[in-house]
N, CA, C and O of each residue as an XYZ file, in Angstrom:
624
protein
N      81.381    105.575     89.655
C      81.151    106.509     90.739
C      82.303    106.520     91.730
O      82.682    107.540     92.307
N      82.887    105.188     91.902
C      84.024    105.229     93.147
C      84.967    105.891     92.498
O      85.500    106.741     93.212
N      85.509    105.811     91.082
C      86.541    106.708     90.629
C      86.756    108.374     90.752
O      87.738    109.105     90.884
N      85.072    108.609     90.620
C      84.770    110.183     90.743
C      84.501    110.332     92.271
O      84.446    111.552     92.420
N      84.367    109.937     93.095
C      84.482    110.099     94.402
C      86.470    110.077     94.637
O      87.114    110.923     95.257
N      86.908    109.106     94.071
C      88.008    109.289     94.629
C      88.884    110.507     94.317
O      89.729    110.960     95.089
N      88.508    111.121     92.760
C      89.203    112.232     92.176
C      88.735    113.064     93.171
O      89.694    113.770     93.483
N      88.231    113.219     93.520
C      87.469    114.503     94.276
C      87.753    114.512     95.784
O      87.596    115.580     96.376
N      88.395    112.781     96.872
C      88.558    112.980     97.806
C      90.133    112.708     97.970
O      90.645    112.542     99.077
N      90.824    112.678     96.812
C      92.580    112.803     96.675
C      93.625    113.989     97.664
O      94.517    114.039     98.511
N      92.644    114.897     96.730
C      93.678    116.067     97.633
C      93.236    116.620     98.900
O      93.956    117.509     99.353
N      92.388    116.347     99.457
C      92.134    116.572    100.486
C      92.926    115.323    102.240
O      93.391    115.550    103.356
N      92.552    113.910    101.235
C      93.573    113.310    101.642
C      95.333    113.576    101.896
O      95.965    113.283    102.911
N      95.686    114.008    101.047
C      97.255    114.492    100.278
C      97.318    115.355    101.326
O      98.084    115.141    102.265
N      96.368    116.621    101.265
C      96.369    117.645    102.652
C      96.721    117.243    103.890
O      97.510    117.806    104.649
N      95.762    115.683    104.174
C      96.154    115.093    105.628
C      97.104    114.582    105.671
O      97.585    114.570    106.805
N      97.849    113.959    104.698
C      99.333    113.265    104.862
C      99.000    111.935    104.336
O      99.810    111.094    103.946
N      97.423    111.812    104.373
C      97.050    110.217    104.004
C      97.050    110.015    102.348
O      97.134    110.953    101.555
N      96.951    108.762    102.020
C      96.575    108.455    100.472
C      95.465    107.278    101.036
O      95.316    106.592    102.048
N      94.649    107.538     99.456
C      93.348    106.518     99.293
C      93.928    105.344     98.810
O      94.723    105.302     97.872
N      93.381    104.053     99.686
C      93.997    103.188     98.954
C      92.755    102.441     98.257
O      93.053    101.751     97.282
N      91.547    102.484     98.589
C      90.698    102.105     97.574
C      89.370    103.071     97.963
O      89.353    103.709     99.015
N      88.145    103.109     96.894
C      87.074    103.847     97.217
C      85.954    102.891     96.403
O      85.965    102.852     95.172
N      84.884    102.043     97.285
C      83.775    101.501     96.743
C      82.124    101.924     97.313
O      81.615    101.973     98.433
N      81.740    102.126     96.247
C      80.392    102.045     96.034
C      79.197    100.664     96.017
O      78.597    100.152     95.072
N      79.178    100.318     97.701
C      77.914     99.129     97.215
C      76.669     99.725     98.124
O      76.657    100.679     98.901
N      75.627     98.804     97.734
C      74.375     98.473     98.052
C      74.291     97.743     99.496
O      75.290     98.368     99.852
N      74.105     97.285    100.175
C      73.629     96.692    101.151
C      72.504     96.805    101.537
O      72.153     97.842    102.100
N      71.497     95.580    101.296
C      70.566     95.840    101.659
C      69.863     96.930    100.930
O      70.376     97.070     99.820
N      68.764     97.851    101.167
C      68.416     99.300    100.626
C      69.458    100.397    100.911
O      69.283    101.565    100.562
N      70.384    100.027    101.464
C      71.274    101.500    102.034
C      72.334    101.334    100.673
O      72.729    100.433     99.933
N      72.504    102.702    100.841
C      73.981    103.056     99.597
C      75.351    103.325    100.272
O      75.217    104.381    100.891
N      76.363    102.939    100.401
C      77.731    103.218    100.696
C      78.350    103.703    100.235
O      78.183    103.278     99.092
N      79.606    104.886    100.153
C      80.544    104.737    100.045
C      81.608    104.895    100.581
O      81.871    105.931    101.191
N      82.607    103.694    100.438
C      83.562    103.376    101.524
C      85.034    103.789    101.096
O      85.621    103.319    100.121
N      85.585    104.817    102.044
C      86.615    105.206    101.374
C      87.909    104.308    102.529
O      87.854    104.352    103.758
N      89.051    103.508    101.660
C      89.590    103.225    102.611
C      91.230    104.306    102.412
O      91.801    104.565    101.353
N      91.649    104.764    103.905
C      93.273    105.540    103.616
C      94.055    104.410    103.942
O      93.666    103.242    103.937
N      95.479    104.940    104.303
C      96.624    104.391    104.684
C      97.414    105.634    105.026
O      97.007    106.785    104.867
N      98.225    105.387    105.363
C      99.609    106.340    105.972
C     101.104    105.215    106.440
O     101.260    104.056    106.823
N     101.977    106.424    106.114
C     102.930    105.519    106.866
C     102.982    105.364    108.770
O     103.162    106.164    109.688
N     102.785    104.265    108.698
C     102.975    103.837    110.426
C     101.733    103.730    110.841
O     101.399    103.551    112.012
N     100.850    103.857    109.698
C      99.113    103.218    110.310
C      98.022    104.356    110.097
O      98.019    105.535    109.743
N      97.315    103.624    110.399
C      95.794    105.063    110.265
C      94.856    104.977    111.643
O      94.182    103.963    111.818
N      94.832    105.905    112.474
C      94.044    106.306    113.532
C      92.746    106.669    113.450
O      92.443    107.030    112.313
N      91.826    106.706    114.279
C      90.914    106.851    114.086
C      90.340    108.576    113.885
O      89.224    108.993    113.574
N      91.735    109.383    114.237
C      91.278    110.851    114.428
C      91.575    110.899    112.624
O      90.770    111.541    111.949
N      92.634    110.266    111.995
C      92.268    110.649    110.889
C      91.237    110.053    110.208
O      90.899    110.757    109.257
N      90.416    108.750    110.335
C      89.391    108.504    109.933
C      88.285    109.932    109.888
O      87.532    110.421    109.046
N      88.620    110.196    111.071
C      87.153    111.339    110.988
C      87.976    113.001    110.637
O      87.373    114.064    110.488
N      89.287    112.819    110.581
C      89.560    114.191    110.000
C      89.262    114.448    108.577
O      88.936    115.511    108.048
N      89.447    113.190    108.013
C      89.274    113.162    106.464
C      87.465    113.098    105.779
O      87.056    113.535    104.703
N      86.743    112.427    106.824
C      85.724    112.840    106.709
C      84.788    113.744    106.844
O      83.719    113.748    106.234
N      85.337    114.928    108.038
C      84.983    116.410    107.743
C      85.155    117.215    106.393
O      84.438    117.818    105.595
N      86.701    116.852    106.591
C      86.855    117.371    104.946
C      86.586    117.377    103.846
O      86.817    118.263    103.023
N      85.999    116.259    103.685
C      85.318    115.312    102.312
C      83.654    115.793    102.153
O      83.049    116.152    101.143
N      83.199    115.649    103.525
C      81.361    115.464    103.989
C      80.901    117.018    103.080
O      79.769    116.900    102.611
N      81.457    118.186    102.813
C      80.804    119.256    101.952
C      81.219    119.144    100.603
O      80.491    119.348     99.632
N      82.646    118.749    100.568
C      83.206    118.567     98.824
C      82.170    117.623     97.852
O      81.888    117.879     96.682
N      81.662    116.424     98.676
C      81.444    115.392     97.937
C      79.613    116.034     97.882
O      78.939    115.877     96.864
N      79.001    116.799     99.259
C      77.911    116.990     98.826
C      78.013    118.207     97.689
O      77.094    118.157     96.871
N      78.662    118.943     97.555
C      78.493    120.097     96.415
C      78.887    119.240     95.162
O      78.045    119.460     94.290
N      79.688    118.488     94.795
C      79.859    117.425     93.344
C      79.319    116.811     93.379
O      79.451    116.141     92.355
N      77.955    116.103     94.513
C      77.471    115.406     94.004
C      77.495    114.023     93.458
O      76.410    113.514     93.178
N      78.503    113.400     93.286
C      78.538    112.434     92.316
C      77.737    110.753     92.917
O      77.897    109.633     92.430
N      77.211    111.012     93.654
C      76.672    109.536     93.903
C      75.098    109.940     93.510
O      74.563    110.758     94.259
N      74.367    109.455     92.455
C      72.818    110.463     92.651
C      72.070    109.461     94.119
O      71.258    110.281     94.546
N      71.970    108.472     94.837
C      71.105    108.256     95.680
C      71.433    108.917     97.338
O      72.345    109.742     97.287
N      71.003    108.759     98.420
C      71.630    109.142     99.523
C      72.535    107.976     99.657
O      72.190    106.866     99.252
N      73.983    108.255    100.362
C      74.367    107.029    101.122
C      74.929    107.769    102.054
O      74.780    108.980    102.213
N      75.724    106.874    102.813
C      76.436    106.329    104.161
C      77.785    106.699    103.530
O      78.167    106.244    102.452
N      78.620    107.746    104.453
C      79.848    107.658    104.100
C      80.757    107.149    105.185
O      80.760    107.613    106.325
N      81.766    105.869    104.640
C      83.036    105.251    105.957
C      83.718    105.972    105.522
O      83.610    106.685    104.525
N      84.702    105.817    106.431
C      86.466    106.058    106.073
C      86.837    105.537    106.999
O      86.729    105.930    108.160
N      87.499    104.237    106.473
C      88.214    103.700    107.963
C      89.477    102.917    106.668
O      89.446    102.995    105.440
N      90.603    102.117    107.689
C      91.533    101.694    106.773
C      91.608    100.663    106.491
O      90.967     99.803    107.094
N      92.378    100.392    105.523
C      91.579     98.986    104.760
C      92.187     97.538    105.591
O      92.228     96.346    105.285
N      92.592     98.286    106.711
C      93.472     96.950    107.823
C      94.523     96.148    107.170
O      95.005     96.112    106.038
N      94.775     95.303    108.656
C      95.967     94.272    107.841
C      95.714     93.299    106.784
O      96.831     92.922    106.432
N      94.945     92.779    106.190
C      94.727     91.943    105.880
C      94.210     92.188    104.429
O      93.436     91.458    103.808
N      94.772     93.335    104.009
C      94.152     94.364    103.009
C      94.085     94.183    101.543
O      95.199     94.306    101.034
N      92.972     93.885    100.553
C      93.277     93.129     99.478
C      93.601     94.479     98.529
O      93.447     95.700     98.481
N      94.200     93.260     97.766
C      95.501     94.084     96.856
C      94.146     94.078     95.282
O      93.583     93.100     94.791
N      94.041     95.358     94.947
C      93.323     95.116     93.608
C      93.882     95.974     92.609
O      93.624     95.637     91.454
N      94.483     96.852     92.739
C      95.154     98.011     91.704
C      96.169     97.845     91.584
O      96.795     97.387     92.540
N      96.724     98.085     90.560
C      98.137     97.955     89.670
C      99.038     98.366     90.791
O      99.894     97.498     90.965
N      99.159     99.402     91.635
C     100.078    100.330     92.487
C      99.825     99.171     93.985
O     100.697     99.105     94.851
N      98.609     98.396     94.069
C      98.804     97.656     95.598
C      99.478     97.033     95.248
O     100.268     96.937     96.188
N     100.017     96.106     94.056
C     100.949     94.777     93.517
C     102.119     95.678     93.820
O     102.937     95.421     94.702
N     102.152     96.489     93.234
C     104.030     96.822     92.947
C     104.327     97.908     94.504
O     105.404     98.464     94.719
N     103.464     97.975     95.156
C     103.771     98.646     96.640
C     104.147     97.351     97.684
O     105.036     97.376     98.535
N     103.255     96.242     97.399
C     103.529     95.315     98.451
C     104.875     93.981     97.485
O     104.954     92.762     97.644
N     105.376     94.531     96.927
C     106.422     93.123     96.293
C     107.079     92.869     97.369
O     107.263     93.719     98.240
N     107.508     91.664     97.432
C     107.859     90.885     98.232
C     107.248     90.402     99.850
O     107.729     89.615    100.664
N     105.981     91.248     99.902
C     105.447     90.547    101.418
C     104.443     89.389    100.895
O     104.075     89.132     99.749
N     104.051     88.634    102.429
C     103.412     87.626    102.038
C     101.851     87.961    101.506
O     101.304     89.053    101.659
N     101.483     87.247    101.104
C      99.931     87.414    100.176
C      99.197     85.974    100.134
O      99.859     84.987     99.813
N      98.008     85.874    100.417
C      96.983     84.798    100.576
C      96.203     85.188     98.865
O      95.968     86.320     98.443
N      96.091     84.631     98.561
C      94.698     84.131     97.195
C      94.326     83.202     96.725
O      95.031     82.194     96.670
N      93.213     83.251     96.286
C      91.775     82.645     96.124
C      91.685     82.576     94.346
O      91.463     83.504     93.570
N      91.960     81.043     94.033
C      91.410     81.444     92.662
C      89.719     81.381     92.458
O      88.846     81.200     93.307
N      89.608     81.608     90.957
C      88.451     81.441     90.546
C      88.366     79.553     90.258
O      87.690     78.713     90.851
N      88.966     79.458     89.560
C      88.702     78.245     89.038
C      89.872     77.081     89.871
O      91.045     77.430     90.004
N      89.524     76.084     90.246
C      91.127     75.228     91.120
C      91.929     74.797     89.862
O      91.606     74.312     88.778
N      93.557     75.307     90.654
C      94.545     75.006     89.787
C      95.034     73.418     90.589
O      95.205     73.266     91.798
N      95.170     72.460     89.611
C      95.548     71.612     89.967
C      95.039     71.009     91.566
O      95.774     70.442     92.375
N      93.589     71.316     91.728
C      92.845     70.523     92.584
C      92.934     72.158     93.499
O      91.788     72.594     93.606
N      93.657     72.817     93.949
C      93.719     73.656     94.511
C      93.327     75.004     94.392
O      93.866     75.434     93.372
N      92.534     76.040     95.027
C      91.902     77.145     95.155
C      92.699     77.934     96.064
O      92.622     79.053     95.558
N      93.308     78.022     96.940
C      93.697     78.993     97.591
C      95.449     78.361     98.063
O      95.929     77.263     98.349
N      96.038     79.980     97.911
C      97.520     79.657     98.063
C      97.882     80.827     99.043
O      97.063     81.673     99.401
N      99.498     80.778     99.532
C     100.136     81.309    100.158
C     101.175     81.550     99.856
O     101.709     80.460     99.651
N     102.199     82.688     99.596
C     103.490     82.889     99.665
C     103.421     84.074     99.344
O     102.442     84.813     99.445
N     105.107     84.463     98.687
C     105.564     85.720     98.697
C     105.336     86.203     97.181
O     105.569     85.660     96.101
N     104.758     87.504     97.557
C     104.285     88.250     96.013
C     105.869     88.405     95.515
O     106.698     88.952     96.242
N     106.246     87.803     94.042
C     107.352     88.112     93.794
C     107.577     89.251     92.947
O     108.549     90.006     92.977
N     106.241     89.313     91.931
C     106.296     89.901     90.556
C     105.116     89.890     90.329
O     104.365     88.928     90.492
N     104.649     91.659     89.667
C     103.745     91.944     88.840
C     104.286     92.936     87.663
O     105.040     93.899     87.529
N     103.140     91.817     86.637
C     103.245     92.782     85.618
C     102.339     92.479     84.854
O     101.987     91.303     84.767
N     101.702     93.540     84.066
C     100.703     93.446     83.097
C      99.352     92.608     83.398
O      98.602     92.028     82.613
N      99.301     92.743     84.807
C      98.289     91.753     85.198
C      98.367     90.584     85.640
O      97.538     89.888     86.225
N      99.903     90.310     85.185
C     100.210     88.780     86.170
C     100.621     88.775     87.029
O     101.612     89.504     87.071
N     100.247     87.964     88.489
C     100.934     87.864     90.113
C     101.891     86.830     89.445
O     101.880     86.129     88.434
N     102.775     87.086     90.559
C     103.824     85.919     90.523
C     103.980     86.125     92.244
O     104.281     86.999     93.057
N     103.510     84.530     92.187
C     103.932     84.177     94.173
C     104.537     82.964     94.184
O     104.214     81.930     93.601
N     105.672     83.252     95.083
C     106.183     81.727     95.526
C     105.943     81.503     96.927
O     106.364     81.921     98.006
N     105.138     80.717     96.507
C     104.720     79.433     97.448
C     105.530     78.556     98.765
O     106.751     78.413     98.703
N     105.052     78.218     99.476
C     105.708     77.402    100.660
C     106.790     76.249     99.861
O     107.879     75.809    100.229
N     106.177     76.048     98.923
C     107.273     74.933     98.410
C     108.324     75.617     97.339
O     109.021     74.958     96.568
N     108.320     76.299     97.382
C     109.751     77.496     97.006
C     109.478     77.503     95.132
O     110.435     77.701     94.383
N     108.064     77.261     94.591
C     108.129     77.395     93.067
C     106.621     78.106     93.027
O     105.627     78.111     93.754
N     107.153     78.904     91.338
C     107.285     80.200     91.487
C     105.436     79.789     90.956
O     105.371     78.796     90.232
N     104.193     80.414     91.248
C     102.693     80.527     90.997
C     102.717     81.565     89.780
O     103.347     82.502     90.270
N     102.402     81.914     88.523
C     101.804     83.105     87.640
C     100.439     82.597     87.792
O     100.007     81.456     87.626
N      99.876     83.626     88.126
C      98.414     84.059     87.989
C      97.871     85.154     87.152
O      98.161     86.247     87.637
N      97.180     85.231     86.056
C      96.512     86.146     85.593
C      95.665     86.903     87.110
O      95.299     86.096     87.964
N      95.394     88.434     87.369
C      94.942     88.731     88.227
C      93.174     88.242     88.206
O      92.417     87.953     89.133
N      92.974     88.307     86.795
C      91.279     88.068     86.018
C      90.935     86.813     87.021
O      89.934     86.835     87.737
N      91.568     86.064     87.008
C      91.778     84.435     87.452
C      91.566     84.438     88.976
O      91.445     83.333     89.504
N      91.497     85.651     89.833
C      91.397     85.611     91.464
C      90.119     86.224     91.677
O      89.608     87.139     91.033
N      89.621     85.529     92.778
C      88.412     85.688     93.886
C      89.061     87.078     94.562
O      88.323     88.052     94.712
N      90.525     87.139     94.981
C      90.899     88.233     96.065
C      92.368     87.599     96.004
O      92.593     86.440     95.657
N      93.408     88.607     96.423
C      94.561     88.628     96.705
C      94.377     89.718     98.242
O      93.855     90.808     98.474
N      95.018     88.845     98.910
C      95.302     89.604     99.946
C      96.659     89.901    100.885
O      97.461     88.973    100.994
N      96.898     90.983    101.467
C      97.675     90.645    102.326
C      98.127     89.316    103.479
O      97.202     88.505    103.531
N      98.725     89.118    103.939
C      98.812     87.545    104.810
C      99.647     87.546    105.567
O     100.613     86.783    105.544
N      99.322     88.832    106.789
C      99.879     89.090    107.814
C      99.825     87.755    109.381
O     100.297     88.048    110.480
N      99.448     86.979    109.209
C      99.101     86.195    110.044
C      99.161     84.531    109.777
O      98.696     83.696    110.553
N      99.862     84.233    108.460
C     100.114     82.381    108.072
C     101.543     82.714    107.647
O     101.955     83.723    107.075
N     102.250     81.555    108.091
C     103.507     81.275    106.800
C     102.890     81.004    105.883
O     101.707     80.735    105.669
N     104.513     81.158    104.842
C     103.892     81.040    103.573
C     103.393     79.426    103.674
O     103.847     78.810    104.639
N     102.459     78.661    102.720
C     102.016     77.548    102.549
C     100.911     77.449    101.415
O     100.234     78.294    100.830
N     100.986     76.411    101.365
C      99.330     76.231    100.193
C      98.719     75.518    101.302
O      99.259     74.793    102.136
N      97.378     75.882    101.156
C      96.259     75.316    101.577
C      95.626     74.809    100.703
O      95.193     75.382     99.703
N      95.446     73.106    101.134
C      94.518     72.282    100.701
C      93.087     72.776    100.281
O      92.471     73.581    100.980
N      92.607     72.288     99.169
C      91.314     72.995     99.497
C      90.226     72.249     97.992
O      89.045     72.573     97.864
């Protein structure tokens, strides 16, 4: 459903100058969501939060594509913004990035450094101690942006 919501709220975005950088469909509780997040260059305001949601609020009711009622956001996916699609890896190379594995590598679950390299699904981050992390992406809880630590590993 978030894919067909997003085909459908692309160009209208494109119109505003913005791009989607992700679109999810959850549950909370009994309520239905869906959360569209933009971006722009130099940030996202709140007038385009709600410009893009005028625009969207009749397209999406005439397609239809969610069958229950929900709740529609649009707000941006902030600083701290996790990276999940092929295009967030190769847009953010080289800034810093926080992640969370699934399973601890070598006693450790969560790291810090600079996204060096993606490909085919593998992160490559180097770390506070200057050597180089491959991660299968399958293998993460979340990759995120990491606007706010040096690079480092955290104990954990």
């Amino acid at each position: 459903m978030a894919e067909n919501v997003r085909r459908i709220v692309e160009p209208f975005a494109r119109e505003l100058g913005l791009s989607i950088w992700d679109v999810r469909y959850l549950k909370e509780g009994s309520s239905y969501y869906v959360r569209i997040f933009i971006d722009k260059e130099g940030g996202v305001t709140l007038d385009d939060c709600v410009d893009l949601s005028h625009a969207v609020d009749k397209p999406l009711d005439d397609a239809d594509p969610v069958p229950q009622s929900y709740c529609l956001e649009v707000s941006s996916p902030g600083l701290e913004r996790e990276l999940m699609r092929d295009e967030h890896f190769t847009a953010c190379l080289g800034q810093k990035v926080k992640l969370r594995l699934i399973r601890p590598r070598e006693g450790k679950r969560e790291f810090r450094g600079t996204l060096e390299a993606y490909s085919e699904g593998i992160i490559t981050v180097r770390t506070g101690d200057g050597n180089p992390l491959d991660v299968d992406k399958k293998e993460t809880g979340y990759v995120k942006l990491d606007d706010f630590e040096d690079s480092e590993v955290i104990e954990k």
